[in-house]
BAFI-3210 file (N, C-alpha, C; in Angstrom, 3 decimals, decimal comma, padded with zeros to 6 digits):
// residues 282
n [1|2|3|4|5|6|7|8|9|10|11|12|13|14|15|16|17|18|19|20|21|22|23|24|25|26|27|28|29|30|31|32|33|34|35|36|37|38|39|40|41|42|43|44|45|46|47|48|49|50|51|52|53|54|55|56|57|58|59|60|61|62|63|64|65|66|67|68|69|70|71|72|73|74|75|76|77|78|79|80|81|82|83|84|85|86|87|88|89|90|91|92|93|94|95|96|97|98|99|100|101|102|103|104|105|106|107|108|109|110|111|112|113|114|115|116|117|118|119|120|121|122|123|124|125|126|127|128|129|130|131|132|133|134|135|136|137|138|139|140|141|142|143|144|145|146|147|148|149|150|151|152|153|154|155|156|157|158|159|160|161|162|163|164|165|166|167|168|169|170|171|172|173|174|175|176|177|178|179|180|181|182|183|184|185|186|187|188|189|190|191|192|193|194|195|196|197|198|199|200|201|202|203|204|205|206|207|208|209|210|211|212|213|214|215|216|217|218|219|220|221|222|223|224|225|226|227|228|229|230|231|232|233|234|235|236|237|238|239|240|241|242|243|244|245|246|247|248|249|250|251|252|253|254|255|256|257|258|259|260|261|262|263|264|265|266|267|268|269|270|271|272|273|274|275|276|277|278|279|280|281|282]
n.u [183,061|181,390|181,157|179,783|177,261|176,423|176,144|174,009|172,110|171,545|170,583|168,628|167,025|167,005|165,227|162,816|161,688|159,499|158,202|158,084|155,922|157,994|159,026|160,971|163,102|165,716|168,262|167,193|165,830|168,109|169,919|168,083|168,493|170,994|171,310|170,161|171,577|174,095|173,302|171,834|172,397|175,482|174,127|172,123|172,898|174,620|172,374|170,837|173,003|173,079|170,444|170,662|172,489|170,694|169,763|169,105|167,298|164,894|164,435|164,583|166,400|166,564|166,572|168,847|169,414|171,910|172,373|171,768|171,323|170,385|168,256|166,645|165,289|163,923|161,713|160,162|161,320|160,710|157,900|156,908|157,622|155,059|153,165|153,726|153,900|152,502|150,377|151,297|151,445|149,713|150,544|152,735|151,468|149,051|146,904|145,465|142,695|143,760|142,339|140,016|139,442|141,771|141,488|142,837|142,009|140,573|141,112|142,733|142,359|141,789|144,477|145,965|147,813|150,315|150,861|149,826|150,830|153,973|153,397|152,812|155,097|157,383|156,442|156,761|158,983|159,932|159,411|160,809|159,810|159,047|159,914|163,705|163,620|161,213|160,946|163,509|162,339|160,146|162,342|163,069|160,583|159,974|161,854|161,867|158,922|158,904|160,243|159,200|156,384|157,144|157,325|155,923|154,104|152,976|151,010|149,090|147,173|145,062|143,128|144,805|146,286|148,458|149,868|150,919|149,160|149,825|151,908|154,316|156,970|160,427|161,829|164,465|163,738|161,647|157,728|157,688|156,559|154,623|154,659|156,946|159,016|159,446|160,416|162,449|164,448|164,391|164,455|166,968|168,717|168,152|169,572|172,263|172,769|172,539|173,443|174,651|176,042|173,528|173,713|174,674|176,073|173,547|173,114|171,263|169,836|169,076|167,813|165,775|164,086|163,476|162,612|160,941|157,297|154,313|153,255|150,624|151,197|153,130|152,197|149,960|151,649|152,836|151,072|150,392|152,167|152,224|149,576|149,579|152,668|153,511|151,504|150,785|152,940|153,325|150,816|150,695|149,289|146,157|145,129|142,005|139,134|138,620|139,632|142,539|145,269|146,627|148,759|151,923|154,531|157,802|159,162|162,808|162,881|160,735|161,755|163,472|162,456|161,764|163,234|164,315|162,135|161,846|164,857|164,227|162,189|163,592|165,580|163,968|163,137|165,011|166,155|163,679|163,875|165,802|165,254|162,812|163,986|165,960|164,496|163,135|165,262|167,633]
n.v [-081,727|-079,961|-077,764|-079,574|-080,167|-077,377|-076,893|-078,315|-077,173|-074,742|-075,641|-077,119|-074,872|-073,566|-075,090|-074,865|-072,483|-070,554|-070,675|-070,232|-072,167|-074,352|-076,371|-078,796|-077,045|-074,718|-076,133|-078,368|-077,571|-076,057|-078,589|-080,171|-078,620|-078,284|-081,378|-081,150|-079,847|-081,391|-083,272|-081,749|-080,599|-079,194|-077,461|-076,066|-075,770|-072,823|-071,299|-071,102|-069,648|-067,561|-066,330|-065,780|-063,841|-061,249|-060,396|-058,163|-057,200|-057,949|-056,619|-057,279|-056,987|-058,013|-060,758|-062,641|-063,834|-065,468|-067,967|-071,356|-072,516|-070,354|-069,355|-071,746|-071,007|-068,617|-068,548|-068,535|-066,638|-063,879|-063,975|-062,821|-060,697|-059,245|-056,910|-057,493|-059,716|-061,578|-062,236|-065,006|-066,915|-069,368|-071,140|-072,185|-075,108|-077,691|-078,990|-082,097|-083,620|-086,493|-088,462|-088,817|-089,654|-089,023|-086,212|-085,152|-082,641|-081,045|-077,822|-075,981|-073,849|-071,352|-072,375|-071,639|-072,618|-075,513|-077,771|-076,129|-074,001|-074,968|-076,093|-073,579|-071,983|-073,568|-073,020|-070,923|-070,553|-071,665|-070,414|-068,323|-065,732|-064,483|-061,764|-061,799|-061,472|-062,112|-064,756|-065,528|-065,105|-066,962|-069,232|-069,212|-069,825|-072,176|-074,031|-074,154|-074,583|-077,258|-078,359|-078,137|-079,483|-082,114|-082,525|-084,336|-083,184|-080,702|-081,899|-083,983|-083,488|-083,639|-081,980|-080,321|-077,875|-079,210|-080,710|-078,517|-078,107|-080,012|-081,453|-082,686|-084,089|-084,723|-087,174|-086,284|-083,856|-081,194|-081,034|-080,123|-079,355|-081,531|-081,079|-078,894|-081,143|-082,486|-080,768|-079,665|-080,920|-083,906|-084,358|-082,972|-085,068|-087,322|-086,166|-085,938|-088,562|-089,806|-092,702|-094,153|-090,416|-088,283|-085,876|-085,884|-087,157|-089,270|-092,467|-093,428|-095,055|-094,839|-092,428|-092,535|-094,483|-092,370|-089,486|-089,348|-088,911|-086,805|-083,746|-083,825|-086,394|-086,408|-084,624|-086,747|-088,589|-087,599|-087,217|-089,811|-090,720|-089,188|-089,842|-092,393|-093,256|-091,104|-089,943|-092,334|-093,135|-090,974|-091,071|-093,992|-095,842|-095,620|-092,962|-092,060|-091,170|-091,160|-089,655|-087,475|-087,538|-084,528|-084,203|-086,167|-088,166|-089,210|-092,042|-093,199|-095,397|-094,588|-092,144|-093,364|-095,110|-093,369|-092,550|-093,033|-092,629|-089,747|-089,313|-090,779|-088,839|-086,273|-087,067|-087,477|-084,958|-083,394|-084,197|-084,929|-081,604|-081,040|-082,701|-081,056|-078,226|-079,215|-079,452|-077,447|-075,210|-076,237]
n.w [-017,994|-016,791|-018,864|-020,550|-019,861|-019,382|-021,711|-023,102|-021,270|-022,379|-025,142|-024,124|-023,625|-025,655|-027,556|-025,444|-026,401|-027,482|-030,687|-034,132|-036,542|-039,016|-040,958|-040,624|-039,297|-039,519|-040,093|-040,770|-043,366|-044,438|-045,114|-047,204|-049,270|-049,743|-049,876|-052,571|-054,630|-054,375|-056,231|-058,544|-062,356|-064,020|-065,531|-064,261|-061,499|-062,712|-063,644|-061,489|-059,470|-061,444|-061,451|-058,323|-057,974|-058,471|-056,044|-054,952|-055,965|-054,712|-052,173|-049,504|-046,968|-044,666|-044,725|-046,358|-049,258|-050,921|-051,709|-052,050|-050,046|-048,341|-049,909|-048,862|-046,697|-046,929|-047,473|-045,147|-043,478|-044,209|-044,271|-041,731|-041,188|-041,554|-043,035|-045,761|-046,604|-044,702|-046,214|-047,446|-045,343|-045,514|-047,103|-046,707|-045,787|-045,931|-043,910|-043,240|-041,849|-039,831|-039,250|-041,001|-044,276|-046,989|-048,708|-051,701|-053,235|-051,754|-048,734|-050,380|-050,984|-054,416|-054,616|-052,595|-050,981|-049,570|-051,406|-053,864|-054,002|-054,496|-057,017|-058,556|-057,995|-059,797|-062,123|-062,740|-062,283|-064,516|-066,633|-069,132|-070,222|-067,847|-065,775|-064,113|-061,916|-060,572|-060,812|-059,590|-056,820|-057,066|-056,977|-054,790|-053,210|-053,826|-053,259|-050,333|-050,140|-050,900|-048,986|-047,260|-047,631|-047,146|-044,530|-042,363|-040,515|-041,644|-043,617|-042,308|-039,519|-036,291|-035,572|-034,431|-035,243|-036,583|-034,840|-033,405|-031,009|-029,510|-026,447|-025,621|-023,746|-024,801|-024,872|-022,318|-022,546|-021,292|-022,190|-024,992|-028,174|-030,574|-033,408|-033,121|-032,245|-034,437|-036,294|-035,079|-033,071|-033,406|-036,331|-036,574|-035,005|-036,954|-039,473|-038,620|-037,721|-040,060|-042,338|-044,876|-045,139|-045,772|-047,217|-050,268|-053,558|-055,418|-056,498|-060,187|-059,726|-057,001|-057,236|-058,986|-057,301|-055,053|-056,122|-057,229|-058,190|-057,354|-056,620|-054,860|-054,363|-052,221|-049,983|-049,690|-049,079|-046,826|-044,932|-044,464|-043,205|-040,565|-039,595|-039,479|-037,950|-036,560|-034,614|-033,894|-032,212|-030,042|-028,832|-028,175|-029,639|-032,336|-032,238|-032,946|-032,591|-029,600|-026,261|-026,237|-023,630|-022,290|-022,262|-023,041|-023,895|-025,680|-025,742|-025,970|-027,208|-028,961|-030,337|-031,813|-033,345|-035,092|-036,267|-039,091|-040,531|-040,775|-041,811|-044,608|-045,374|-045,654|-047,287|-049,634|-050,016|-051,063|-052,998|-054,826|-054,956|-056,422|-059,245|-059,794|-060,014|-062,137|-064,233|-064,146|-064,933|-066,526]
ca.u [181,733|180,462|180,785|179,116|175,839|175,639|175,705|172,398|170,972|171,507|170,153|167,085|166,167|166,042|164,122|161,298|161,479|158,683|159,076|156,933|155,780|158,472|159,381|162,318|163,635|166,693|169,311|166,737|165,598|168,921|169,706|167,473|168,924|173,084|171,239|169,810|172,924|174,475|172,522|171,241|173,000|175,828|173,587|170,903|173,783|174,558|170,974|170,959|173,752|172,610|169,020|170,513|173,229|169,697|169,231|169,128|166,087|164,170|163,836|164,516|168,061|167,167|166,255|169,244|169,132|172,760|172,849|170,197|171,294|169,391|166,826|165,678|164,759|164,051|159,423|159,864|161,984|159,801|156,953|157,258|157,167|153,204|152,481|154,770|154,456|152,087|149,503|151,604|151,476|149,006|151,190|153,570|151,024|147,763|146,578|144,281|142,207|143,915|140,958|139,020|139,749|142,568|141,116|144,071|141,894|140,420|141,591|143,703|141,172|142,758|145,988|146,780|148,583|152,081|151,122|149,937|152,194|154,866|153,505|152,824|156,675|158,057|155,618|157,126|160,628|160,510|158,909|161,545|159,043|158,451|161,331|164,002|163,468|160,133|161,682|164,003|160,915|159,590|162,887|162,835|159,506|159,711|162,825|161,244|158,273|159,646|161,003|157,560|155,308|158,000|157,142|154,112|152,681|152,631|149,968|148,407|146,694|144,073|142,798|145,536|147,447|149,660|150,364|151,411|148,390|150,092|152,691|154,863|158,409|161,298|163,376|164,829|163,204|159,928|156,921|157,565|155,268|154,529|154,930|158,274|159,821|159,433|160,846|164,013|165,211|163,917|165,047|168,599|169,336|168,158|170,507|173,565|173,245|172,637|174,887|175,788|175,586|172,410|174,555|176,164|175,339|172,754|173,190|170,401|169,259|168,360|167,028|164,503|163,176|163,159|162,893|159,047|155,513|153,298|153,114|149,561|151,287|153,913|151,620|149,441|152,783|153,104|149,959|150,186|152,970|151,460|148,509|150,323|153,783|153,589|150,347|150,060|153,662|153,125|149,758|150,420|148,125|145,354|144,313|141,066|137,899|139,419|140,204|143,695|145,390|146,867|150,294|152,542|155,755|158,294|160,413|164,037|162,245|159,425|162,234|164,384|161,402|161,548|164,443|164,284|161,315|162,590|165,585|163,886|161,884|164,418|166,087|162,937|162,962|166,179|165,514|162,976|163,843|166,878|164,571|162,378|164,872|166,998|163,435|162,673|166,139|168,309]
ca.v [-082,183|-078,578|-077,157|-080,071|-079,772|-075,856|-076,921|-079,217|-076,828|-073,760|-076,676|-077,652|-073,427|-072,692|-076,172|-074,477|-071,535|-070,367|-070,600|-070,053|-073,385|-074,333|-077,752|-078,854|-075,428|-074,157|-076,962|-078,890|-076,932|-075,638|-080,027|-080,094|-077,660|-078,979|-082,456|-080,861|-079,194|-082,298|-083,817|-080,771|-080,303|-077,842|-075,930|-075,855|-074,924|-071,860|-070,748|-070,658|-068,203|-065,755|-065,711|-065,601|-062,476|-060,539|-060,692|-056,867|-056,827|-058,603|-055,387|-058,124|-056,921|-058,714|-062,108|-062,765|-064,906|-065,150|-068,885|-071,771|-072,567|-069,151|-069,632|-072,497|-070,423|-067,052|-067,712|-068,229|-065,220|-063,124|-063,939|-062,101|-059,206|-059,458|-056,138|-057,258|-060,979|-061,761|-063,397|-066,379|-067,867|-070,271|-071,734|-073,568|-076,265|-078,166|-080,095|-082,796|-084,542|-087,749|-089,409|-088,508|-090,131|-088,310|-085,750|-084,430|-081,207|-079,780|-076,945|-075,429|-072,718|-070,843|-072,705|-070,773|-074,071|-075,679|-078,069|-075,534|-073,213|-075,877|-076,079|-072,808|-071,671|-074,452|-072,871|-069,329|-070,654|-072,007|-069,663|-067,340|-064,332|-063,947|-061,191|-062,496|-060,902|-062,813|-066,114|-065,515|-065,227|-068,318|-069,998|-069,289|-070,310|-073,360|-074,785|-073,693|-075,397|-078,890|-079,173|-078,243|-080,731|-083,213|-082,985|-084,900|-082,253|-080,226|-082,369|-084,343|-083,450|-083,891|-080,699|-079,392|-077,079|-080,121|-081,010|-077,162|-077,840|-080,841|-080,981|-083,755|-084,776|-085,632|-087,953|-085,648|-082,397|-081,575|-079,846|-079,452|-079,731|-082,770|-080,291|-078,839|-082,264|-083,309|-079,956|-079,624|-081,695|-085,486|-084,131|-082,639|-086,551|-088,146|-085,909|-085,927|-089,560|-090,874|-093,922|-092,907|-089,204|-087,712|-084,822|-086,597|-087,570|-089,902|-092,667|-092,992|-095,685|-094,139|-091,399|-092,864|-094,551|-091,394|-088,536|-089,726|-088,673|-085,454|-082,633|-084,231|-087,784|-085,567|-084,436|-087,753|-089,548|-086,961|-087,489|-090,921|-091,012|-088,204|-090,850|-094,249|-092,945|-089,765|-089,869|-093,537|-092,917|-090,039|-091,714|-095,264|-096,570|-095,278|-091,668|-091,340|-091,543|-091,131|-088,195|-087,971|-086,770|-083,115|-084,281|-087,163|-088,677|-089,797|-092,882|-093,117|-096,022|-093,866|-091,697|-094,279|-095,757|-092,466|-091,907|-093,885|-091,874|-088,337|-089,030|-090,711|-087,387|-085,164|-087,229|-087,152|-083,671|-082,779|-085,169|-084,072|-080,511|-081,164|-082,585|-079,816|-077,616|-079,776|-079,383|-075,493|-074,640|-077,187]
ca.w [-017,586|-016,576|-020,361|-021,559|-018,868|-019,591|-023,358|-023,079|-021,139|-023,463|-026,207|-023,878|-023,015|-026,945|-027,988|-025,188|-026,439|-028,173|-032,348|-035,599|-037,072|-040,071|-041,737|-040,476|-038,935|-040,302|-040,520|-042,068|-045,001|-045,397|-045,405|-048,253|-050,623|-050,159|-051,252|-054,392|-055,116|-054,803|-057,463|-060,051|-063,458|-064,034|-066,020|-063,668|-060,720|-063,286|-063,453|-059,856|-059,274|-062,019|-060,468|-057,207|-057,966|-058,200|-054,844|-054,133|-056,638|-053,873|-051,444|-048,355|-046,827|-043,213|-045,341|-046,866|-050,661|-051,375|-052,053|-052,478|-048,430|-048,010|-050,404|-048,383|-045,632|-047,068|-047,575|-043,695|-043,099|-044,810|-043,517|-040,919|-042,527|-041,893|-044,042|-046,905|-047,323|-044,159|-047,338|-047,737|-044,572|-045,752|-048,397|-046,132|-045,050|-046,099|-042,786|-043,394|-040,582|-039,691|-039,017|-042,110|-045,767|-047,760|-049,864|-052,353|-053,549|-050,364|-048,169|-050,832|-052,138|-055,088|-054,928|-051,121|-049,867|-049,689|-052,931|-055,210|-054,537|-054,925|-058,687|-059,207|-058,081|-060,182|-063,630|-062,670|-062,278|-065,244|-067,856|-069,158|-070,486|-066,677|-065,456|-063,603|-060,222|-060,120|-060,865|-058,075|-055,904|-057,370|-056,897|-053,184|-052,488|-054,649|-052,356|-049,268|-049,745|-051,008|-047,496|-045,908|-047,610|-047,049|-043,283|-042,120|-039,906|-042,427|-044,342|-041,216|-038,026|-035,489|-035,037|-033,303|-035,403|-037,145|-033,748|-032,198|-030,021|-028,607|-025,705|-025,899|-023,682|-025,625|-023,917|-021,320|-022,342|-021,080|-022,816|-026,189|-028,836|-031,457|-034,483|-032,941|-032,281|-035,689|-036,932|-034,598|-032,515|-034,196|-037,760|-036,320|-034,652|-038,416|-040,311|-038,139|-037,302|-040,484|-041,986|-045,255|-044,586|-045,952|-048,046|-050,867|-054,586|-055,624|-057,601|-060,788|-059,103|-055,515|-057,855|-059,410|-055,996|-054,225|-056,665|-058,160|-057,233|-057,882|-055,399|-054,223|-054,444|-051,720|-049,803|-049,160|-048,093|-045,198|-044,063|-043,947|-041,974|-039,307|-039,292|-038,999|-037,454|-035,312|-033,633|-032,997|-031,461|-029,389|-027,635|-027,671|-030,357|-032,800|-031,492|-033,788|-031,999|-028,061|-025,936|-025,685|-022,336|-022,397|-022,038|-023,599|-024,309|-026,483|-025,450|-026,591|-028,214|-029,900|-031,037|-032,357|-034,290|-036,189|-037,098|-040,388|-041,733|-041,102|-043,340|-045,972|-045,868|-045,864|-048,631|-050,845|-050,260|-051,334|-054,671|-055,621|-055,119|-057,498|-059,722|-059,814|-060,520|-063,430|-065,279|-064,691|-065,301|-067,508]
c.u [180,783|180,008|179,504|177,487|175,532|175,106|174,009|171,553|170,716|170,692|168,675|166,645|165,874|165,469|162,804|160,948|160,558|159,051|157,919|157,051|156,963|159,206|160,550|163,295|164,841|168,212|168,906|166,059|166,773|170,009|169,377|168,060|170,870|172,222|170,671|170,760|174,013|174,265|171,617|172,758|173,831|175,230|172,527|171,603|174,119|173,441|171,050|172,046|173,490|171,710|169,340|171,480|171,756|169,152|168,692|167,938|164,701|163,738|164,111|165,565|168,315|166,602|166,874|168,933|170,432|173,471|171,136|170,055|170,023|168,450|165,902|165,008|163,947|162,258|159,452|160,361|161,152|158,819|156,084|156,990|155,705|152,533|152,869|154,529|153,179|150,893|149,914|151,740|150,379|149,832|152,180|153,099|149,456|147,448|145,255|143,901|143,308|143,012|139,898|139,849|140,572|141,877|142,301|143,186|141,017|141,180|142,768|142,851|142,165|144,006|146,463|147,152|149,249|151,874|150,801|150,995|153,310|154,739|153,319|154,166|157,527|157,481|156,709|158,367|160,947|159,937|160,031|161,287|158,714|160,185|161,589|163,674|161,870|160,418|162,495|163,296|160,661|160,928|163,264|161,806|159,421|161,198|162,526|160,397|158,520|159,904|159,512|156,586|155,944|157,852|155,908|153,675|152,560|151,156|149,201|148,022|145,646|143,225|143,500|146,815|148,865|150,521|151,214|150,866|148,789|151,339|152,979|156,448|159,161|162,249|162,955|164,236|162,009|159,280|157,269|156,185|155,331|155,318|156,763|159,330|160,328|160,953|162,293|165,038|165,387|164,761|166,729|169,146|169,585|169,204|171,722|173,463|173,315|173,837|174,150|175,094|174,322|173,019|175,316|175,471|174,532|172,928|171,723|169,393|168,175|167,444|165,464|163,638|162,987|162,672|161,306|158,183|155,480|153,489|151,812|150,075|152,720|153,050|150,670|150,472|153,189|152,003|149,471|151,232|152,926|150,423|149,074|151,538|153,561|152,434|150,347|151,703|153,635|151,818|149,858|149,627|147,265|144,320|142,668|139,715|137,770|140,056|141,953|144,227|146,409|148,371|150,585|153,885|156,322|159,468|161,833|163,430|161,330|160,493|163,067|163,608|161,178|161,635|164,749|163,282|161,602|164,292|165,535|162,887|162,089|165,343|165,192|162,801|164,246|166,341|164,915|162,905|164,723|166,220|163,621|162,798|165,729|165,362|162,508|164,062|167,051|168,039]
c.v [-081,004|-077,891|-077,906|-079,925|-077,962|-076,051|-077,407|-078,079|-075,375|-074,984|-076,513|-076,353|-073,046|-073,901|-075,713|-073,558|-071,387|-070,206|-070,554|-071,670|-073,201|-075,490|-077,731|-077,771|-075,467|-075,207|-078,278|-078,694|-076,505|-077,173|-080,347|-079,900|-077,926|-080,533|-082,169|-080,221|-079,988|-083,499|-083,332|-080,965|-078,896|-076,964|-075,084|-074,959|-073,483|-070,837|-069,625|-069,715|-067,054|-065,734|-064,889|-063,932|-061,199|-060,230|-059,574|-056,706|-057,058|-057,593|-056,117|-057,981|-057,424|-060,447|-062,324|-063,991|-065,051|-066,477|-069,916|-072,461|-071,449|-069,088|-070,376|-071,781|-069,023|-066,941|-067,779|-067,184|-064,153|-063,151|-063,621|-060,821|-059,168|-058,413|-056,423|-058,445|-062,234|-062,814|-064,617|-067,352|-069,088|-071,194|-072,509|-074,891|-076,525|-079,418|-080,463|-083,662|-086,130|-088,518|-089,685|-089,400|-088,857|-087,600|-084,560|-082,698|-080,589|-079,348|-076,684|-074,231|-071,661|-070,997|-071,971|-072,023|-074,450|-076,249|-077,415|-074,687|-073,674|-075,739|-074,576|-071,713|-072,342|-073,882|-071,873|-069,450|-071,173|-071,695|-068,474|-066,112|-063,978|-062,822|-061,801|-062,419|-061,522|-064,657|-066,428|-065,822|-066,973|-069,398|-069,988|-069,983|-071,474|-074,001|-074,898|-074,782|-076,799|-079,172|-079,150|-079,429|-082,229|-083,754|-083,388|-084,010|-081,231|-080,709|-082,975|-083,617|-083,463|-083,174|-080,318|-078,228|-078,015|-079,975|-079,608|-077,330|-078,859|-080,984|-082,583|-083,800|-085,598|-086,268|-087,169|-084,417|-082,404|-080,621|-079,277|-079,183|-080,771|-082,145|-079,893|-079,679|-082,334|-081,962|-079,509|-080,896|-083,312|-085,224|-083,512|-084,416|-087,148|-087,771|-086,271|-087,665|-090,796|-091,512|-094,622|-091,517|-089,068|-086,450|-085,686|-086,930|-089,022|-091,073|-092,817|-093,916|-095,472|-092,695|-091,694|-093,775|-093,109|-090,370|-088,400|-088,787|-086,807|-084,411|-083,214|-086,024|-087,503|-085,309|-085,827|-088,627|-089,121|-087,278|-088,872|-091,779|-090,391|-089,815|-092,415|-094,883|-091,899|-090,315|-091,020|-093,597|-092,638|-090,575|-092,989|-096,012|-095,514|-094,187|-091,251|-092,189|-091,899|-089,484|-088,361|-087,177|-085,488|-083,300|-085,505|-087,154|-089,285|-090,518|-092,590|-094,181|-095,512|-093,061|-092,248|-094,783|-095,161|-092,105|-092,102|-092,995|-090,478|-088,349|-089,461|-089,589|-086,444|-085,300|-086,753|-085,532|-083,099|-082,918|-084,894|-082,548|-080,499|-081,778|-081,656|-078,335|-077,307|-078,894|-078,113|-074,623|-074,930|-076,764]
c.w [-017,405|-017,704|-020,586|-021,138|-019,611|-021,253|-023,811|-022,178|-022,003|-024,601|-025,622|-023,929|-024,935|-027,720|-027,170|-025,378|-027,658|-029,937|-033,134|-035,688|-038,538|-040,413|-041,541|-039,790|-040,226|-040,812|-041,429|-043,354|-045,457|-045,812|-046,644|-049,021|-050,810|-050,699|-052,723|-054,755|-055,502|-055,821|-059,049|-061,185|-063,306|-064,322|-065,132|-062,547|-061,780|-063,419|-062,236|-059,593|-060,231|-061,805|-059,119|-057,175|-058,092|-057,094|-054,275|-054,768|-055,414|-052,887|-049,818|-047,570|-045,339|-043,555|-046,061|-048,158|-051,259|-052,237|-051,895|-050,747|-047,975|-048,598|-049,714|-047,322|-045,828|-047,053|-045,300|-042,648|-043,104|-044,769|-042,474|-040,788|-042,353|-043,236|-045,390|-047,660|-046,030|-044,804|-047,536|-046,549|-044,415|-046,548|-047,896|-045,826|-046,005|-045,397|-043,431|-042,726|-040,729|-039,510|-039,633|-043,636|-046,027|-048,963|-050,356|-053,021|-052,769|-049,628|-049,004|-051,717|-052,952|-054,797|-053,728|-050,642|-050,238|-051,534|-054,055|-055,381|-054,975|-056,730|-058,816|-059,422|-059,441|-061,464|-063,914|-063,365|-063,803|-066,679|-067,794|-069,724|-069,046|-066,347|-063,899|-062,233|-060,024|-059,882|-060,001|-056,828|-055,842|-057,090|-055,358|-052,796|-052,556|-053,232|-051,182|-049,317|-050,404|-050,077|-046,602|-046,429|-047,349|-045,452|-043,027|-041,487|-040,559|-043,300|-043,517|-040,251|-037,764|-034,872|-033,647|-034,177|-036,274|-036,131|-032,851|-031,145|-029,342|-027,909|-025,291|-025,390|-025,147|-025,300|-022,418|-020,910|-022,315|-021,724|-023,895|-027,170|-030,070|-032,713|-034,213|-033,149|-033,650|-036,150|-036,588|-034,547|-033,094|-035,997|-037,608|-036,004|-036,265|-039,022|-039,807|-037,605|-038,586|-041,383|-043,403|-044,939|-045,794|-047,124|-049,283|-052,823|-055,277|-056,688|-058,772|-060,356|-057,526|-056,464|-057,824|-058,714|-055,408|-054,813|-056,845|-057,374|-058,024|-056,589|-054,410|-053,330|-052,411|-049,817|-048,455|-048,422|-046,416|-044,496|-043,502|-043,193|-040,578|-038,536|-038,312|-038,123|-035,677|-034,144|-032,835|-031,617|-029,956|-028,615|-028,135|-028,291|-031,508|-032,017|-032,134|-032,806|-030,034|-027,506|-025,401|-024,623|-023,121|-022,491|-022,063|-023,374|-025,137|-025,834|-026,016|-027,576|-029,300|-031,362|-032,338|-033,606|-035,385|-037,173|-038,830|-041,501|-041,703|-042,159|-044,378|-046,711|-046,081|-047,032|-049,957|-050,975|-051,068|-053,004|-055,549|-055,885|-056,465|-058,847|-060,630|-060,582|-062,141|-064,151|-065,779|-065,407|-066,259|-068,497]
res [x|x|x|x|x|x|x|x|x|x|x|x|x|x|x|x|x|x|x|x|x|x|x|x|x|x|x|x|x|x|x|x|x|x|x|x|x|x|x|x|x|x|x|x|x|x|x|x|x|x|x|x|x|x|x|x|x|x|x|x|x|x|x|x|x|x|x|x|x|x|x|x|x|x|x|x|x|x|x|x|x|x|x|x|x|x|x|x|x|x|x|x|x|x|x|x|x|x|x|x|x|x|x|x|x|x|x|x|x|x|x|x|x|x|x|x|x|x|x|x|x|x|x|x|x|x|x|x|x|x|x|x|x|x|x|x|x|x|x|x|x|x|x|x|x|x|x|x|x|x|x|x|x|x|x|x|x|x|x|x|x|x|x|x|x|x|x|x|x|x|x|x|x|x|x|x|x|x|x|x|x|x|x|x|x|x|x|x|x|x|x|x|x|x|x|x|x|x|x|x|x|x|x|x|x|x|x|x|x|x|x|x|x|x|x|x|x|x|x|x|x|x|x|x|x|x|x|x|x|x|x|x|x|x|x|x|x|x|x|x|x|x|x|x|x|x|x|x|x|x|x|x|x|x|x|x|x|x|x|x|x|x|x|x|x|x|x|x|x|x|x|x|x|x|x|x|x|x|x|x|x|x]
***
């Protein structure tokens, strides 16, 4: 009984602990990339390890790239890096008012945002006059961000930061933030609870429901689940045009309500990454 208490609260002290914004954190982008692995072409799996044996070309030796697990994580590693790589921290996200009409080609000026870069990784990756150690690049970033536009606060918010600026109980734990939730703790429950597992191969059927859409088409789905899901959640109704109070909650009910669309977004992500992939690399 004593383990299991110190365990939750080691759990609750690094859920308040301060964190970069990043789609899914780390068990769910690296989520992502075992379901596209579980669904790419041998040849495409082949690709992928002779891109990835380049790894030392990369110059990155505290951002490991040794597998496409590590790829998923490696544009948010490196990011970090401010003098080196500090330019792309635009390229994980393109927030768009919830409360405004969906416009698919604003706030992405010269392609600096998650969906162009999405296509313009996916051109790189898959032109073979480009040398390989760039294509590597491009095949990091490109896996990476598949999992970020896949999260709604990535593409939604309310002028708060795609919900950083909002401070939101989860259950038991107090004072997180909207954005966080989504990205830890709410997307760790989906994967590990869901029923069949979430890891596994696809048949052509679940494919071709889940796999579809455009990077914009990507994009608009997150945002209209921020809009119609999250927010109205998190305050109790339709937040647009109301001041909302400084501090919220999420029921076990709110959470529960969730759960369903964080792993059909973590599936589509995975899908379409494999996707993605078959068609730069195959």
């Amino acid at each position: 009984m004593i383990g299991r208490f110190l365990a939750f609260i080691a759990v609750a002290a690094m859920a308040l602990a301060p964190v970069p914004a990043m789609a899914w954190g780390s068990f769910g982008h690296r989520t992502t990339a075992k379901i596209a692995l579980a669904n790419i072409t041998p040849a495409t799996k082949r690709e992928i390890d002779r891109l990835i044996a380049l790894e030392p070309t990369l110059g990155t030796p505290g951002c490991r790239l040794r597998n496409l697990e590590e790829a998923s994580i490696w544009a948010d590693c490196v990011r970090r890096d401010r003098l080196r790589w500090g330019y792309t921290a635009s390229w994980h996200y393109r927030t768009a008012p919830i409360c405004e009409d969906f416009n698919a080609r604003s706030r992405c000026s010269g392609g600096a945002c998650v969906t162009g870069q999405i296509d313009r990784a996916a051109a790189i990756l898959g032109d073979k006059t480009i040398p390989d150690a760039r294509r590597l690049e491009a095949l990091a970033f490109l896996v990476h961000f598949v999992g970020d536009v896949h999260m709604p606060l990535h593409s939604g918010d309310n002028d708060d930061r795609g919900g950083n600026g909002r401070t939101v109980d989860y259950g038991i734990v107090p004072e997180l933030n909207l954005h966080w939730i989504w990205d830890g703790p709410l997307a760790e429950r989906a994967i590990t609870s869901a029923q069949p597992a979430l890891i596994r191969r696809y048949s052509a059927t679940e494919r071709a429901e889940l796999a579809g859409g455009t990077t914009e088409d990507w994009g608009r789905e997150s945002w209209q689940l921020a809009r119609d899901l999250i927010y109205p959640a998190a305050y109790d109704g339709d937040v647009c045009g109301r001041e909302l109070p400084e501090r919220t909650a999420f029921t076990q009910e709110d959470i529960e309500a969730q759960i369903g669309a964080s792993q059909r977004r973590i599936t589509q992500a995975g899908l379409r990454m494999a996707r993605l992939l078959d068609e730069a690399l195959s």
